[in-house]
ROBA-165248 format. One record per residue (C-alpha): y negated, x, z; residue in one letter. Coordinates in nm, 2 decimals. Layout:
BEGIN
ATOM       v       u       w  aa
ATOM       Y       X       Z   A
...
//
This chain:
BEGIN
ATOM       v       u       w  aa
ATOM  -17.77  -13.49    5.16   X
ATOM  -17.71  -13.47    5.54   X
ATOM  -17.49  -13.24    5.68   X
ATOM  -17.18  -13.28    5.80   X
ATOM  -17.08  -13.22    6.19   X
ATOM  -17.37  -12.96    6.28   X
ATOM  -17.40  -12.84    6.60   X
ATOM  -17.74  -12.92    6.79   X
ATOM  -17.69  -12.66    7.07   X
ATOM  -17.97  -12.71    7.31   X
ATOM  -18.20  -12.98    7.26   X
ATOM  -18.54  -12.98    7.45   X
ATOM  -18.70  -13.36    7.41   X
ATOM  -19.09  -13.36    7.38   X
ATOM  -19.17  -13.75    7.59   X
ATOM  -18.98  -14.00    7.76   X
ATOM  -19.08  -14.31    7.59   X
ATOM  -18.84  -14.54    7.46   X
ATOM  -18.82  -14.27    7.18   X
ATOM  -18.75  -14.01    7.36   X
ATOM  -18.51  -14.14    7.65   X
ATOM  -18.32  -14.34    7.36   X
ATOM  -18.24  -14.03    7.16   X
ATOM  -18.17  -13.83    7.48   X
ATOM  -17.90  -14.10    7.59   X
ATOM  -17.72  -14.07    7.29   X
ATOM  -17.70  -13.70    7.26   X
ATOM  -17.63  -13.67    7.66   X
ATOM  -17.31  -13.95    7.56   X
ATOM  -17.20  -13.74    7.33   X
ATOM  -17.18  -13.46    7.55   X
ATOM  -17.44  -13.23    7.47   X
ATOM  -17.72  -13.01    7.68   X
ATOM  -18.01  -13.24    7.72   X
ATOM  -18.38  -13.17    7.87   X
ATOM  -18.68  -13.40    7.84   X
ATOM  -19.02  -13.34    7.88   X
ATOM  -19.24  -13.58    8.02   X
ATOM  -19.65  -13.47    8.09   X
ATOM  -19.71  -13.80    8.34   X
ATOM  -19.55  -13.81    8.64   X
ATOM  -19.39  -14.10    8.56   X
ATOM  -19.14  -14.12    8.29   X
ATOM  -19.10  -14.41    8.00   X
ATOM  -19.42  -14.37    7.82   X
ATOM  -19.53  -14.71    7.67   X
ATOM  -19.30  -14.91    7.84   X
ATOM  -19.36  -14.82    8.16   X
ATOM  -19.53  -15.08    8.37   X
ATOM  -19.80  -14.98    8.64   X
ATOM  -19.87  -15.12    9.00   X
ATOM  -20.26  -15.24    9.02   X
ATOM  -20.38  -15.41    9.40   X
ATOM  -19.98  -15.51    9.46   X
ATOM  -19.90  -15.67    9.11   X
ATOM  -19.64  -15.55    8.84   X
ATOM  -19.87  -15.49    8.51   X
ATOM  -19.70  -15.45    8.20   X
ATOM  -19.83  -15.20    7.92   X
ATOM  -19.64  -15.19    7.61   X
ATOM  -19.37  -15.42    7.61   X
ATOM  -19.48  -15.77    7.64   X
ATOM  -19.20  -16.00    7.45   X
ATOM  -18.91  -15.80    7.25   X
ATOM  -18.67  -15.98    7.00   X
ATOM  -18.34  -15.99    6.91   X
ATOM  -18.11  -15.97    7.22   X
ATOM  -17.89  -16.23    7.26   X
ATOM  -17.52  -16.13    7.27   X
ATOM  -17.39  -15.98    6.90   X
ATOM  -17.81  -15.99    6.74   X
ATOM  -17.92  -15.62    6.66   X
ATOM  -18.13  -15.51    6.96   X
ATOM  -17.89  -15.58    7.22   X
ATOM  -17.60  -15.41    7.05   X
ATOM  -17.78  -15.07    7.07   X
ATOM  -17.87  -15.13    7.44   X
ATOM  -17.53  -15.22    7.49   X
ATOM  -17.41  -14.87    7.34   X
ATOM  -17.67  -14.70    7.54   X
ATOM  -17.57  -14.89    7.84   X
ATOM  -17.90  -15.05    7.97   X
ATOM  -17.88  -15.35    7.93   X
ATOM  -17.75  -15.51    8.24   X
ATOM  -18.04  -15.31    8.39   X
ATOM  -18.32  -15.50    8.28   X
ATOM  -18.45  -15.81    8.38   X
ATOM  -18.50  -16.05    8.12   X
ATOM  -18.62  -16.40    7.98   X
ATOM  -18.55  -16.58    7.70   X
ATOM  -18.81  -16.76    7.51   X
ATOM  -18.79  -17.04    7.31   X
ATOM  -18.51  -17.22    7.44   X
ATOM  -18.71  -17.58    7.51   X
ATOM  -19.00  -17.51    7.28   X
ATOM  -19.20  -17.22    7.05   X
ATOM  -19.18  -16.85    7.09   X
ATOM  -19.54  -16.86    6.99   X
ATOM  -19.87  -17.04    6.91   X
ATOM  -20.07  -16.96    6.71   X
ATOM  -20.44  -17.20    6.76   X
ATOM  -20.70  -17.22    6.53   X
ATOM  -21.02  -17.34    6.53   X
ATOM  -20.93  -17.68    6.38   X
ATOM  -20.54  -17.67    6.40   X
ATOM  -20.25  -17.55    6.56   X
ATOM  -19.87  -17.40    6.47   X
ATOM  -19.56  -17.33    6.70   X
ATOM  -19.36  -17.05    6.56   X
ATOM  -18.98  -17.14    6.68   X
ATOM  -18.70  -16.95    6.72   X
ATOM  -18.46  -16.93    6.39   X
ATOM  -18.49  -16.89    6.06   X
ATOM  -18.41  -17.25    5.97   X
ATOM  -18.69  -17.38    6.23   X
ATOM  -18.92  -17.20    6.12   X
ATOM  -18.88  -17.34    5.75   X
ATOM  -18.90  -17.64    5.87   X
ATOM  -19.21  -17.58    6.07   X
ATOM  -19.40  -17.46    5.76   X
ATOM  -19.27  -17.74    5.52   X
ATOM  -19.44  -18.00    5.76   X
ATOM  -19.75  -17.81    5.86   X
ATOM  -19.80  -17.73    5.45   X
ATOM  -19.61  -18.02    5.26   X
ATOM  -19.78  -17.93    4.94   X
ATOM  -19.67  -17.54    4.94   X
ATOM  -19.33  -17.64    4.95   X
ATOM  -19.26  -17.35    4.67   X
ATOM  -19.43  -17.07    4.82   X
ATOM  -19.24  -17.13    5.14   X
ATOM  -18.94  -17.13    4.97   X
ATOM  -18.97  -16.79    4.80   X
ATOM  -19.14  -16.66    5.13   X
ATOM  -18.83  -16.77    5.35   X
ATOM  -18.58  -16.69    5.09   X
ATOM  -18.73  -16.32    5.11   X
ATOM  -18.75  -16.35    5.50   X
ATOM  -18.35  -16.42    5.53   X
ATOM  -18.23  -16.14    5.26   X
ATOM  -18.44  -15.91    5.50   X
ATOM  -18.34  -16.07    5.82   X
ATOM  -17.92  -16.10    5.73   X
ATOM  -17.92  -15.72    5.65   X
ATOM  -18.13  -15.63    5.99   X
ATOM  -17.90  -15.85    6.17   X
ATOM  -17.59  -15.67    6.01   X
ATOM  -17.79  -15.34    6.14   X
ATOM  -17.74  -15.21    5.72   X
ATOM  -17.99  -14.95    5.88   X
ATOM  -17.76  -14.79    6.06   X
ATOM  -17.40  -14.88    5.92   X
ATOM  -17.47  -14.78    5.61   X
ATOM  -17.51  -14.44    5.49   X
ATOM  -17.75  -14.55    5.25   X
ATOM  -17.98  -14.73    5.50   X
ATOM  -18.12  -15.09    5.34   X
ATOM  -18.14  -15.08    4.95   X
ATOM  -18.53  -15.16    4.96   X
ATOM  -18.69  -15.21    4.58   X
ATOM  -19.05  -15.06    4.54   X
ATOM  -19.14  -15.44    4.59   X
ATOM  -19.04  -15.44    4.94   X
ATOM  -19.32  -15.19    5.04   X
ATOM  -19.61  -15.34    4.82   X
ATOM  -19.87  -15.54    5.05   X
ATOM  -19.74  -15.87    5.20   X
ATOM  -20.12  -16.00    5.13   X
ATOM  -20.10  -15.97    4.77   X
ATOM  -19.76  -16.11    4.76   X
ATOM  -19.86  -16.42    4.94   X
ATOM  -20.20  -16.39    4.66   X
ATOM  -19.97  -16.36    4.39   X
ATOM  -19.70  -16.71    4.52   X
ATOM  -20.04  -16.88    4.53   X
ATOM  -20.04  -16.96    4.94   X
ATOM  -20.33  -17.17    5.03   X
ATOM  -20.58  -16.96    5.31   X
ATOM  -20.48  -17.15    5.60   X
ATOM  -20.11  -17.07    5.50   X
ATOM  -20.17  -16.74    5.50   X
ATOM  -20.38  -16.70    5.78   X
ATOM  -20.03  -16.86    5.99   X
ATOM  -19.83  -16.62    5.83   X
ATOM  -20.05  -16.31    5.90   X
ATOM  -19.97  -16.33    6.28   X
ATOM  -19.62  -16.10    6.26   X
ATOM  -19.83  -15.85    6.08   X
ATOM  -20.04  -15.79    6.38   X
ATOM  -19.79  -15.67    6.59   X
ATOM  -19.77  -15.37    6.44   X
ATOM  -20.09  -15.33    6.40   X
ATOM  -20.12  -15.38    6.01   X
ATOM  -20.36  -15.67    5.90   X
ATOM  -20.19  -15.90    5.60   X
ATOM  -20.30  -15.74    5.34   X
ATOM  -20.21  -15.34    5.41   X
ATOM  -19.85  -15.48    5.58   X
ATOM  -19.52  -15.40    5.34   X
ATOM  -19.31  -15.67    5.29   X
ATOM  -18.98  -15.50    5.41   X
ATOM  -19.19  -15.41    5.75   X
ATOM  -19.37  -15.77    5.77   X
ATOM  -18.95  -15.93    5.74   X
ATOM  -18.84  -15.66    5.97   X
ATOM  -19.07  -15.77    6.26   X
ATOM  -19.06  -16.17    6.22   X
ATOM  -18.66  -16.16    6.20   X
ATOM  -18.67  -15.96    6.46   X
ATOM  -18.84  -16.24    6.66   X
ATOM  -18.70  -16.52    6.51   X
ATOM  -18.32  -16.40    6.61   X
ATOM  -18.46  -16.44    6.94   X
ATOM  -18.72  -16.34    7.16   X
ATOM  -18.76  -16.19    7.55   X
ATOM  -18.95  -16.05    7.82   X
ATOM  -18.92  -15.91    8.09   X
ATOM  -18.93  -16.08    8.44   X
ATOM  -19.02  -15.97    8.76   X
ATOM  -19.09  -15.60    8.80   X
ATOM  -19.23  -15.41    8.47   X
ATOM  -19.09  -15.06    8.64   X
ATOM  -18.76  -15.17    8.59   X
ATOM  -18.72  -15.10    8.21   X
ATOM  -18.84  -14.75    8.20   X
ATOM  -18.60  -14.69    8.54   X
ATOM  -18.28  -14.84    8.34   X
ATOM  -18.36  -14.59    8.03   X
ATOM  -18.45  -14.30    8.30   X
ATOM  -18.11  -14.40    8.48   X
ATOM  -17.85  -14.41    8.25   X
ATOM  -18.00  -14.09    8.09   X
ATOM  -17.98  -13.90    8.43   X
ATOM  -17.67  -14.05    8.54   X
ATOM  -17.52  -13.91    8.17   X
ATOM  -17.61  -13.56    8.30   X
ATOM  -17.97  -13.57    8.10   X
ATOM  -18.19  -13.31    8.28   X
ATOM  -18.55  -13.50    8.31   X
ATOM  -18.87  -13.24    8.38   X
ATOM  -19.20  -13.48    8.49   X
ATOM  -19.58  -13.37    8.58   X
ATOM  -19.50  -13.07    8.33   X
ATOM  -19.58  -13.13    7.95   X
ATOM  -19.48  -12.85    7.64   X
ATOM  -19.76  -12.69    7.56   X
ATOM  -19.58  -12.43    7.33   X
ATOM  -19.28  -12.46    7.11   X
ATOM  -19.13  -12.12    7.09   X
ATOM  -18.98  -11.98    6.74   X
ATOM  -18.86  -11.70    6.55   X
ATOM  -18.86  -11.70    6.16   X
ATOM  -18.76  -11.99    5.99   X
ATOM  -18.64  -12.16    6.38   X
ATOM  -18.67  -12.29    6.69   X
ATOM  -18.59  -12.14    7.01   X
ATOM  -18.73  -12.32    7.31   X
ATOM  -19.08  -12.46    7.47   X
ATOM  -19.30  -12.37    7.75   X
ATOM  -19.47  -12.61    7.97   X
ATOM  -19.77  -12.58    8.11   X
ATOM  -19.65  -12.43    8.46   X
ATOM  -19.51  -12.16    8.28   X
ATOM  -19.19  -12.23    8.27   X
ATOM  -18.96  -12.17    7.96   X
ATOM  -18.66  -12.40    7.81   X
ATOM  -18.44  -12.25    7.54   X
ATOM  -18.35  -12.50    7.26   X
ATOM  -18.18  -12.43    6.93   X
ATOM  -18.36  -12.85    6.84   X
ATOM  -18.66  -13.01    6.98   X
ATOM  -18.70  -13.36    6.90   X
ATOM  -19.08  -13.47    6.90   X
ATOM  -19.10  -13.82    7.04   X
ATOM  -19.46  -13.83    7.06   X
ATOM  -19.71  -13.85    6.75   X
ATOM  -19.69  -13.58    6.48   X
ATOM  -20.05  -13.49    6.56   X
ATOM  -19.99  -13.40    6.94   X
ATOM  -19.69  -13.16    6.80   X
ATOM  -19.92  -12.91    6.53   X
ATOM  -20.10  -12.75    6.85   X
ATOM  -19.82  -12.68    7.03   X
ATOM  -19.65  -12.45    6.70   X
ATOM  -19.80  -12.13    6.61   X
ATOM  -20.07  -12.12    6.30   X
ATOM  -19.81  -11.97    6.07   X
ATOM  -19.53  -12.18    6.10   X
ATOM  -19.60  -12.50    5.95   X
ATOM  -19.75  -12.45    5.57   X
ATOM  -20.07  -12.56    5.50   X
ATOM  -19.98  -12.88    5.32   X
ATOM  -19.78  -12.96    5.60   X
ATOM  -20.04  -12.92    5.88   X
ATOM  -20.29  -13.10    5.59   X
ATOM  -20.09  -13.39    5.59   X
ATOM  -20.06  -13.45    5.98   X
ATOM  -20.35  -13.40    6.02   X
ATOM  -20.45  -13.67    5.77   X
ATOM  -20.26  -13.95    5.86   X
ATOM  -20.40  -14.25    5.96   X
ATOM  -20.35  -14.43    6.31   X
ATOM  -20.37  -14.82    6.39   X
ATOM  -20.62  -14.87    6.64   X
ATOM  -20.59  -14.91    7.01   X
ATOM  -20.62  -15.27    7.25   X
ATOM  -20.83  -15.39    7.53   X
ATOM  -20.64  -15.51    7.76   X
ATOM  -20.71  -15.74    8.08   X
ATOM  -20.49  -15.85    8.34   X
ATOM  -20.59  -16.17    8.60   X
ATOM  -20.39  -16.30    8.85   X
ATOM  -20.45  -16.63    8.92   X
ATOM  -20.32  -16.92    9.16   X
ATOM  -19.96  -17.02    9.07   X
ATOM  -19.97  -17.38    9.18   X
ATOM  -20.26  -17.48    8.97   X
ATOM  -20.13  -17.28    8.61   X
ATOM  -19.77  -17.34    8.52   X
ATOM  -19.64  -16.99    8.37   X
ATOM  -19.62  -17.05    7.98   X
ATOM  -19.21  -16.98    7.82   X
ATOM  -19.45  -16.89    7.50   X
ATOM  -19.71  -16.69    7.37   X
ATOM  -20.04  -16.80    7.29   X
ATOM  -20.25  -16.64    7.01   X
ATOM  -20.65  -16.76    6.98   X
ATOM  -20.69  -16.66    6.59   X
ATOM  -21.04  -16.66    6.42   X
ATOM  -20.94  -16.62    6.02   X
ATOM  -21.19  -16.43    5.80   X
ATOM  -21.29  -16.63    5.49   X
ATOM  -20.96  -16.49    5.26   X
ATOM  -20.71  -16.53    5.53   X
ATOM  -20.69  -16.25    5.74   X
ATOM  -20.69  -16.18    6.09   X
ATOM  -20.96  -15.95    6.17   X
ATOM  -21.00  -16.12    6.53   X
ATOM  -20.80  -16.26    6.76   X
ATOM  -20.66  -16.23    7.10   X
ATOM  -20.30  -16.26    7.27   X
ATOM  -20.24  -16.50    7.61   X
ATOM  -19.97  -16.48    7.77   X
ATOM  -19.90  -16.59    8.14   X
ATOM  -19.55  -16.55    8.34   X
ATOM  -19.49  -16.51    8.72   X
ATOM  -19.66  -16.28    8.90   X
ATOM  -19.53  -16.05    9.20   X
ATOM  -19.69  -16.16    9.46   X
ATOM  -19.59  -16.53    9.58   X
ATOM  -19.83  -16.79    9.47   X
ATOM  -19.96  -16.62    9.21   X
ATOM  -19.90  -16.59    8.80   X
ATOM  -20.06  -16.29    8.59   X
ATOM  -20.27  -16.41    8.30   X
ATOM  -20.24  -16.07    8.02   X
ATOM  -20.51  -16.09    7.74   X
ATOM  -20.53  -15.88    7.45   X
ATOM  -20.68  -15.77    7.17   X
ATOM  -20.79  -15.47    6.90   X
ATOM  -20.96  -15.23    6.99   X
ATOM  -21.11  -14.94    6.79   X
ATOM  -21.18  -14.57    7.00   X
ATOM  -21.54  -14.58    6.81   X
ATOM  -21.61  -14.87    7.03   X
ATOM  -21.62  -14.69    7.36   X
ATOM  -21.78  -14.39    7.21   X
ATOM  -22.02  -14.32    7.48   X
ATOM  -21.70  -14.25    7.75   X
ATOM  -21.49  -14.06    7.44   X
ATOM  -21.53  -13.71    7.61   X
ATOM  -21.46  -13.81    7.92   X
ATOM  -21.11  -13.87    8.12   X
ATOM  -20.93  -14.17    8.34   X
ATOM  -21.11  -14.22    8.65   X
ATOM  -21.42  -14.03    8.57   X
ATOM  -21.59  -14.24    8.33   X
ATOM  -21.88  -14.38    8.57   X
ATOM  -21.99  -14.71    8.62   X
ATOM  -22.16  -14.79    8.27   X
ATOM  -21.80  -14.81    8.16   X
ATOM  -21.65  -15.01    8.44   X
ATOM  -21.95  -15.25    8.40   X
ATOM  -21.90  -15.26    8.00   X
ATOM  -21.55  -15.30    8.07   X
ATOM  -21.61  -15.60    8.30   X
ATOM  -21.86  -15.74    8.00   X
ATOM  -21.61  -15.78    7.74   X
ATOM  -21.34  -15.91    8.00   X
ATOM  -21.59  -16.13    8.06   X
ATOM  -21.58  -16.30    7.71   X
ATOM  -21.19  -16.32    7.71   X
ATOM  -21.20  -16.49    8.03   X
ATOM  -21.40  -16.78    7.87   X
ATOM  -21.22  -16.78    7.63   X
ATOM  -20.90  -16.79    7.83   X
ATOM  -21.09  -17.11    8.02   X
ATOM  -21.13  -17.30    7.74   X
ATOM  -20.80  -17.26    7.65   X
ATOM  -20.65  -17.33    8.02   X
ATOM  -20.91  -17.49    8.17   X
ATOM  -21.13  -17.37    8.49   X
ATOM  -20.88  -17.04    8.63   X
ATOM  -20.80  -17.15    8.99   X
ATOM  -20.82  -16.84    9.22   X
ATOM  -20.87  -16.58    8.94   X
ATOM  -20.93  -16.21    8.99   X
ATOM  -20.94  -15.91    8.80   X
ATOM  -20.64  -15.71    8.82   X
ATOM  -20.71  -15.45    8.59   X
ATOM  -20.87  -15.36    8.23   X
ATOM  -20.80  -15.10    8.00   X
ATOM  -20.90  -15.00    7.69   X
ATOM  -20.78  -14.76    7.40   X
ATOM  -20.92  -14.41    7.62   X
ATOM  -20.67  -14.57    7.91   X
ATOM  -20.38  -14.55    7.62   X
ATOM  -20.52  -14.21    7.45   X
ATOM  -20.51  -14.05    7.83   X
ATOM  -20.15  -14.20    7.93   X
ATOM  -19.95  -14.11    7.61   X
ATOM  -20.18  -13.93    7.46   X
ATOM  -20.17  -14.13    7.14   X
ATOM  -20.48  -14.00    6.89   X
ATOM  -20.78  -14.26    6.91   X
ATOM  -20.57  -14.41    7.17   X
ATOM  -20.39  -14.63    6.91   X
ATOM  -20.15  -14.85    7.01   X
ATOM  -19.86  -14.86    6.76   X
ATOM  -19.94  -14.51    6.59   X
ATOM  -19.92  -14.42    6.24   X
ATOM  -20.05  -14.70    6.00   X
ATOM  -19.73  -14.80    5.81   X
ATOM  -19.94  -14.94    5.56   X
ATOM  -19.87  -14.98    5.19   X
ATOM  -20.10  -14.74    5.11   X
ATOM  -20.02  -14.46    5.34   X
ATOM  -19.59  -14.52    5.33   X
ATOM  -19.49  -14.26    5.09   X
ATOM  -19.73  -14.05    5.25   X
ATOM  -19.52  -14.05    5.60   X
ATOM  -19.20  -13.96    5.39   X
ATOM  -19.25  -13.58    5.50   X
ATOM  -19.18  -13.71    5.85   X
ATOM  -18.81  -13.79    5.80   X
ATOM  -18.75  -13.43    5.72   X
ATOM  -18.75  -13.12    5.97   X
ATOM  -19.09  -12.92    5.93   X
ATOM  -18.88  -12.66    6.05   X
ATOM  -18.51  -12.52    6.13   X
ATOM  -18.41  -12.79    6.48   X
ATOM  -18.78  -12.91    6.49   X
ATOM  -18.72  -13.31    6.45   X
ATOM  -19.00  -13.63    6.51   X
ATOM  -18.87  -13.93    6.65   X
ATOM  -19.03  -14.24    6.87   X
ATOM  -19.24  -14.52    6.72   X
ATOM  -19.37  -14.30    6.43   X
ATOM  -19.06  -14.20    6.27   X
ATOM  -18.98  -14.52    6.11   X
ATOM  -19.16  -14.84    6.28   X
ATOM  -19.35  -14.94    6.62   X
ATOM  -19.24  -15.17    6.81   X
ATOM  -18.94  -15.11    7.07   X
ATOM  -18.70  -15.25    6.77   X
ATOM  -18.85  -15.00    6.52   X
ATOM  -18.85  -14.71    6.77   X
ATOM  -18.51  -14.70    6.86   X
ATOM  -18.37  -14.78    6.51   X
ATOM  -18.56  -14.47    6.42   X
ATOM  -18.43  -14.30    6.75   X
ATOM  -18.08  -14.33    6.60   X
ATOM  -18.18  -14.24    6.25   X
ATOM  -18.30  -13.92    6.39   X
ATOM  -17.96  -13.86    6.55   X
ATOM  -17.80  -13.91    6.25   X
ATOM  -17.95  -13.63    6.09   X
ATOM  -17.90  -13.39    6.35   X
ATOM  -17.54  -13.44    6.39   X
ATOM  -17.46  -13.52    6.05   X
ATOM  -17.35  -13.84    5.92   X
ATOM  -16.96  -13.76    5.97   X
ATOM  -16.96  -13.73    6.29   X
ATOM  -17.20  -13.99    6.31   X
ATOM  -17.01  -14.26    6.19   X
ATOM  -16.74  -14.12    6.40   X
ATOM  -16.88  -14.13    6.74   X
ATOM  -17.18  -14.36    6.68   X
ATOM  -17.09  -14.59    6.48   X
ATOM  -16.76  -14.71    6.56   X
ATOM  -16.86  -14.83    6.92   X
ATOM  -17.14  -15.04    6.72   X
ATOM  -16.90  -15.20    6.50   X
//
């Protein structure tokens, strides 16, 4: 049972992603003492874009759903009071959010529910059943998101053991043809999860999410991170850069503070870890956690990390595209093992539009450069890098046709993520919320000690939907749920 109205004290935040800066808003709001810690120099982890040879590159945040006025997303930017601050697009207005090509056929994933029924009933006439029960599934899921029952109910969404068995075998078991499931597979991907290790509560979660509506961000990729950094600071949030934690400080049975690695020293009666659970055992000393406890971080398993490449090319020979594009290559049962993502929206520079590709991308793939760090990897990695970029380009010109004025903006790969956020393996969406490994991640939801607390995209989903939903969760159990429905959830209401 939570408790009611405790008192927090001092609260040192370990990272400023979206995580991080969205649990630090609402604590600063509600009037408390508020430091994060960022290690980069740069605040807003994942979704901070970068500036490569005078273009805006996005990292982490490439579409994001549900923000239209009233719809889930938006209403907990509104009560953090960024919203007017970032620049946005809507998708889907005059055509699909995505689509999804095949080698021998294509399907446009529309916005709403009903749209997307339809969609499926024409593309697969003769699994007019298994849509049904799929869809019917899909809007139990999506009217209790949209009704954020996460958060407005003390009891969270009533999930059945179902809802976190594999959407794969659930699709097996309905009797979906492989090229149904192969469509269906997509919304699993972006978290990381194939099909068949994806639960069904977290495979609804993410295509409602979408299907609501769906975003991104225009012009300058900056400007999100700077709206979350803002309205923190300007709430009286203290925000330390260039200087990680590299010791949480305790006295039996609790917190009380961190040092960074300059030396300095931050009391805190609660730390809030928004970065993953494996970059936090280090920091504690060997006694505190008990060995189960340090055995069970230590085992978790991580979703893997992308290869990213970034073109800009000339903007009066390739119209931006108001969708995505996915180039999907199903295994024999259905699944996803390959594919890439396309997407291409103005660039900043006039005359130009940036082409982003993407796709997984295992650490054990760039073994040779795993010891090493950003910027001194040689130029056997640049040139391997520029090999595989390589492939996506043709494969981006078969899709487009011939790329007028192309150049390489930048690449990365998962030891770019694994040195900027310092995510294990460099994996993209961390902790594998598979079927398999759910209950196992249970632990995380509970204080492995007196004020120590986990939060960001590891707490509850990935994905800047999951992460802040689990950002306020957190809160919840630090203030108590009283006062939580008090001052929280009445201004959501």
């Amino acid at each position: 049972m939570l408790k009611q109205n405790r008192d927090p004290g001092k609260i040192l935040i370990i990272g400023s992603g979206v995580g991080g800066l969205t649990a630090g808003i609402i604590l600063a709001k509600l009037g408390h003492s508020v430091t994060i810690v960022e290690k980069n120099a740069g605040a807003g982890g994942l979704m901070r874009g970068y500036r490569r040879r005078g273009f805006d590159c996005p990292v982490g945040v490439h579409y994001l759903g549900s923000l239209a006025s009233g719809q889930p997303l938006r209403r907990l930017w509104d009560y953090l009071g960024v919203t007017g601050n970032i620049p946005l697009e809507r998708m889907g207005t005059a055509g699909p959010i995505d689509r999804y090509i095949f080698d021998d056929f294509h399907f446009d994933l529309p916005e709403g529910l009903p749209a997307f029924a339809e969609n499926l009933m024409r593309a697969f006439p003769g699994e007019s059943k298994q849509i049904t029960a799929v869809t019917r599934q899909l809007r139990e899921v999506s009217d209790s998101f949209a009704r954020l029952d996460m958060l407005l109910s003390p009891e969270g969404v009533p999930v059945s053991v179902e809802s976190f068995s594999s959407m794969g075998e659930h699709l097996v078991r309905l009797g979906c043809s492989e090229r149904l499931k192969s469509v269906l597979g997509v919304p699993s991907t972006l978290i990381g999860l194939s099909l068949q290790e994806c639960p069904l509560f977290y495979y609804y979660l993410v295509l409602s999410s979408y299907l609501l509506s769906s975003w991104r961000l225009r012009g300058d990729s900056l400007r999100m991170a700077e709206a979350f950094v803002g309205r923190f600071r300007k709430l009286g949030g203290q925000l330390v850069v260039a200087d990680g934690v590299e010791r949480i400080l305790t006295e039996p049975g609790r917190i009380t503070g961190g040092r960074l690695h300059s030396g300095r020293e931050i009391d805190a009666d609660t730390i809030i870890a928004a970065v993953h659970p494996q970059n936090i055992t280090p920091m504690l000393p060997a006694d505190v956690l008990r060995s189960d406890q340090a055995e069970r971080i230590d085992r978790l398993e991580n979703t893997k990390g992308l290869f990213v490449v970034t073109l800009a090319v000339d903007g009066s020979a390739h119209e931006t595209l108001p969708y995505n594009l996915f180039r999907l290559h199903p295994e024999a049962d259905g699944s996803l093992a390959r594919g890439s993502f396309h997407q291409i929206r103005e660039g900043s520079q006039p005359g130009t539009h940036l082409l982003t590709m993407m796709a997984t991308s295992g650490i054990e793939e760039w073994h040779p450069w795993e010891r090493t760090r950003s910027g001194q990897r040689g130029e056997d990695y640049e040139q391997e890098k520029r090999n595989r970029a390589g492939a996506f380009i043709a494969e981006a010109t078969a899709l487009f046709g011939p790329l007028k004025g192309k150049q390489i903006v930048d690449i990365y790969t998962p030891l770019t993520i694994r040195d900027w956020v310092g995510s294990p393996g460099g994996s993209a969406y961390g902790i594998r919320r598979s079927s398999s490994q759910l209950m196992k991640t249970a632990f995380l939801s509970r204080p492995a000690l007196k004020g120590l607390f986990f939060a960001g995209q590891n707490i509850l989903a990935p994905g800047i939907m999951g992460t802040t939903l689990g950002a306020f969760q957190v809160i919840r159990r630090i203030i108590g749920q009283e006062r939580f429905s008090r001052e929280v959830l009445e201004e959501l209401r």
